[in-house]
N, C-alpha and C positions, 0 to 999 in steps of 0.2 A: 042627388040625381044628376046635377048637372056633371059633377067629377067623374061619376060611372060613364056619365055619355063621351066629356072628353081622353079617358082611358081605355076608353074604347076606339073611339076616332084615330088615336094616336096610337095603338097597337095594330088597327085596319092600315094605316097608312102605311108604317115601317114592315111589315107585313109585304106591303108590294115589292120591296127592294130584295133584291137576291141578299143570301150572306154574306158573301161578300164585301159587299157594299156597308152592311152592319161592321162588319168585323173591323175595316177599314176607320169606319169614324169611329170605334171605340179608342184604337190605337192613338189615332190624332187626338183627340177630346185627353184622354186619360193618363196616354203613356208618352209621347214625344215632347210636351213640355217638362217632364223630368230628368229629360236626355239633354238638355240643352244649356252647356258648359257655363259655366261663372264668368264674372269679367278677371281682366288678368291681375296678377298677384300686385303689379307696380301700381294699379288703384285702390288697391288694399294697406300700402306701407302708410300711415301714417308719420306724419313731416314734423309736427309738434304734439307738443305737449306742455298746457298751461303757459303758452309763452317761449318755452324751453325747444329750438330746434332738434329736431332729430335726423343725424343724419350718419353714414356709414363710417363706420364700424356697429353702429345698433341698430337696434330697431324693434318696432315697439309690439309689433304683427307677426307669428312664426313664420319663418322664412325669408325676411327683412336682414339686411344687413349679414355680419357677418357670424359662424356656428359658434365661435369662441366667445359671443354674447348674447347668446339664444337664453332667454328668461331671465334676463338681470335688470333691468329698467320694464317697470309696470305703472302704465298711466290710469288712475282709477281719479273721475270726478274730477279731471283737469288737473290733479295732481300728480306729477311724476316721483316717483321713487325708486330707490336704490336696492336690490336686494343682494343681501351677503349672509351668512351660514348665525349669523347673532340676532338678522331680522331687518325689517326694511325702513330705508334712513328717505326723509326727503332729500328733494334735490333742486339745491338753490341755482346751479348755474354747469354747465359744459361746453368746454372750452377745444377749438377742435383744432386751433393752429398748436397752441402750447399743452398736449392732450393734458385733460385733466378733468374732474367732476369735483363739484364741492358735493356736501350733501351736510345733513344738520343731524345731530343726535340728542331726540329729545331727553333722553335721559344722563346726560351730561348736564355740570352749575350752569349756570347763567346768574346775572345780576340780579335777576328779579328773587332768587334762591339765598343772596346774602350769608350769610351763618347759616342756616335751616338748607342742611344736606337731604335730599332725599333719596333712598334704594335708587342706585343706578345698576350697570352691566358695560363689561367692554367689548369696546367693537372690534371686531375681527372680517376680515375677510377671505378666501377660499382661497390655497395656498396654489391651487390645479388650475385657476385664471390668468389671464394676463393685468391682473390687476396689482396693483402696491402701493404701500401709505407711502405717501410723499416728503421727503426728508425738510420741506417746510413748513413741516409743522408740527407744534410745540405744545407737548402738554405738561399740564396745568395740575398735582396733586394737594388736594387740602387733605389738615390735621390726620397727617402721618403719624402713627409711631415710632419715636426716635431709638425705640430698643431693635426693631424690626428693618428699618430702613436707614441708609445713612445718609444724614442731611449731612450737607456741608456748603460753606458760601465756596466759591467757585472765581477763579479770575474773568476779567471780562471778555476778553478775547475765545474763552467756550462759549460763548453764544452766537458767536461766526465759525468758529472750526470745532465743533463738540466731538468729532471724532478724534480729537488730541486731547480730548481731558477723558479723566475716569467716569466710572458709570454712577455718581453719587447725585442725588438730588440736590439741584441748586436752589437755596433759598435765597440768594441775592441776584435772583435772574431779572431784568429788565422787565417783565412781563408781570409777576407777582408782585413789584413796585407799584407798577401802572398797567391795573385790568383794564379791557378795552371798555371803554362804554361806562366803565365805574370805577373810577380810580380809585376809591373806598368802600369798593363793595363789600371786604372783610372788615371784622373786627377786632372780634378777638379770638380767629382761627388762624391756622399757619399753611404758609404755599411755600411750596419748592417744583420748580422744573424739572421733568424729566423726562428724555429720549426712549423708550421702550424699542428697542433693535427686533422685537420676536413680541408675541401675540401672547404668549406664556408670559412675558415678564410683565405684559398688562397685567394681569389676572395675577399675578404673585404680588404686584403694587395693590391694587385695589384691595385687596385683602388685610391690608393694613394700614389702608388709607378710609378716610370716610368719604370722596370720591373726589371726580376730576372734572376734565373740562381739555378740548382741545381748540388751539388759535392757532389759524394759517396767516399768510404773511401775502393779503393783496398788490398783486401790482398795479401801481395808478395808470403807470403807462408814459410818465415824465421819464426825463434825465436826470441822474441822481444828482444832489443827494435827495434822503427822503423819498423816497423812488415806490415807499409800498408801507400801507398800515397796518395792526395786525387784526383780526374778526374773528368772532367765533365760528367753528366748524370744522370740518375735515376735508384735508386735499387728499381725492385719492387718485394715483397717476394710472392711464392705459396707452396700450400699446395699439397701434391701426396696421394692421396687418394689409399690406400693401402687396395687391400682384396684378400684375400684366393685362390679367382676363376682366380685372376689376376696371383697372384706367380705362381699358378699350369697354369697355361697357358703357361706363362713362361719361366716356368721348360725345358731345352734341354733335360730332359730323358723324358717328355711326349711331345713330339714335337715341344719343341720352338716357341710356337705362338707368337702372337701379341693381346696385350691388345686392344678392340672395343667393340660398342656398337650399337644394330637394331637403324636405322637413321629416325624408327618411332615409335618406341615403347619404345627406348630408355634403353631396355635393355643388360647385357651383353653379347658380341657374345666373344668365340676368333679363332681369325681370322688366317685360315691354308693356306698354297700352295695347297693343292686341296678341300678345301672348309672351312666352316663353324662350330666350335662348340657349344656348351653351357657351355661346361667344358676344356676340351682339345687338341689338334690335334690328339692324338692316342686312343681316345673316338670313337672307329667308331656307339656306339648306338644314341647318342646325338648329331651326325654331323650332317651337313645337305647339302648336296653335290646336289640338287636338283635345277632347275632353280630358279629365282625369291628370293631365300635365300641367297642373298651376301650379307650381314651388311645390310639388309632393302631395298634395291638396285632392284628395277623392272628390271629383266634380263632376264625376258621370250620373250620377242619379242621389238623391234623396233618399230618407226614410220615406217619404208619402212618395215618391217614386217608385220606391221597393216593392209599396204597398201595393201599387196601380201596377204594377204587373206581374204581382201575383196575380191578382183579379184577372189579369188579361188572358194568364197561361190557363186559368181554369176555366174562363169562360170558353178559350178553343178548344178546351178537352171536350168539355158539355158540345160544342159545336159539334163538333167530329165523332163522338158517341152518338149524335143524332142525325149524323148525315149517311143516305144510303149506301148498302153495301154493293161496289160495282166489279167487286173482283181485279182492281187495278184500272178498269178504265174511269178515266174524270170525264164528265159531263157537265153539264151546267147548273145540276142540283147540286152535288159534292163539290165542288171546285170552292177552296178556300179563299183563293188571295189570287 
């Protein structure tokens, strides 16, 4: 009883306002916080991950950084990784003055593995990137087939210029002497060193190898000698595509932005705290502070936006089916807005 009286009270009431007036607070209430643009893309780039900076040429958010690394670093659960065309490797470190990314491949030996080899797969990367294995590092084949592969010991001097010696697995290479982290991690299996030049000649080793392992060669950061240990992992080198539009973005005396790129058209944006440039953050001619202009980013309306005006468009049809017929003249009944 009481609901019917106040459903009534409240249809008596809104009842006195012209249509107006209804029409008007629908719009507000329903439909103009739908309209109401995102914040800009540059609080959107995420800076880390687990520890691990993030900063231009990548980026971890679409529209971040630069197109030539758009979906190759994915932070899941404060973990970052590596993704390349064989699957996604963690990533222990990225290195922005000497460019380079380590990253770990679990299905590579390690010591805790000893003799007891298990199914691995080799890593590869996308040949259409700016990406490349790094000629520091060295991998590591167990119990080869000597009918299939040719072991041979090697002078010592190929393990500084190995582009002077032949393509033969070395089994008297420094490294298979002394594993890092386990000097006697084998037993009674066989290791020989080898350079793989092509992605193909991984996959033709492994095939007759029972599997591998690769060690990169850290820098301590001393003066030689002894200048660097070796670890397990993969160095894989990139390129920082450097331009003009990028520095002046930049630049903290023209607003500090963030280097990005339209997520559809794929060209430069740089990315401000209150919006978008094509040059700068204190370019106010070439901003673009507008809905729907965040890094390519549909930011004019929602799904429940969509929603809410559909509703809106029918409720003014129902209005205007019910509003009197004046032959063109507006009056104060008919009058919409």
């Amino acid at each position: 009883m009481a609901l019917s009286i106040t459903n009534r009270l409240t249809s008596s009431y809104f009842s006195t306002f012209p249509c107006s007036f209804s029409v008007s607070i629908f719009i507000i209430l329903f439909i103009l916080p739908f309209l109401i643009p995102t914040q800009a893309q540059s609080r959107l780039c995420r800076k880390s991950c687990g520890g691990i900076p993030i900063q231009y040429p990548f980026g971890l958010d679409d529209g971040c950084g630069s197109p030539y690394y758009r979906h190759i670093l994915v932070c899941t659960a404060d973990m970052l990784e590596f993704r390349t065309p064989s699957g996604r490797y963690a990533v222990k470190n990225i290195n922005y003055s000497d460019p380079h990314i380590l990253v770990t491949d679990p299905f590579m030996w390690n010591c805790l593995d000893g003799d007891n080899f298990r199914p691995t797969r080799p890593f590869s990367l996308d040949t259409s990137t700016h990406f490349t294995l790094s000629p520091q590092n060295d991998y590591l084949f167990f119990n080869c087939s000597e009918k299939d592969v040719i072991i041979e010991r090697k002078p010592t001097f190929c393990e500084r210029f190995p582009e002077q010696c032949d393509s033969t697995c070395d089994s008297s290479s420094y490294l298979c002497r002394h594993l890092p982290e386990c000097a006697n991690g084998l037993r009674s299996s066989s290791c020989c060193s080898y350079y793989p030049k092509a992605t193909e000649s991984l996959r033709l080793m492994l095939k007759h190898c029972a599997t591998y392992t690769s060690v990169y060669w850290r820098n301590l950061g001393v003066t030689p000698a002894f200048n660097e240990v070796p670890e397990y992992g993969i160095r894989v080198g990139f390129d920082i595509p450097v331009t003009t539009r990028c520095l002046k973005c930049q630049d903290s005396d023209k607003g500090d932005g963030i280097c990005g790129f339209h997520t559809e058209r794929l060209n430069f944006l740089c990315l401000c705290n209150k919006g978008n440039s094509t040059t700068n953050c204190n370019d106010s001619e070439n901003s673009h502070r507008k809905p729907g202009v965040v890094a390519g980013t549909a930011t004019a309306v929602s799904v429940a936006g969509a929603f809410g005006i559909g509703v809106g468009v029918w409720y003014l049809k129902k209005v205007r089916a019910k509003a009197p017929v004046t032959h063109g003249v507006q009056s104060n009944e008919n009058r919409l807005f």
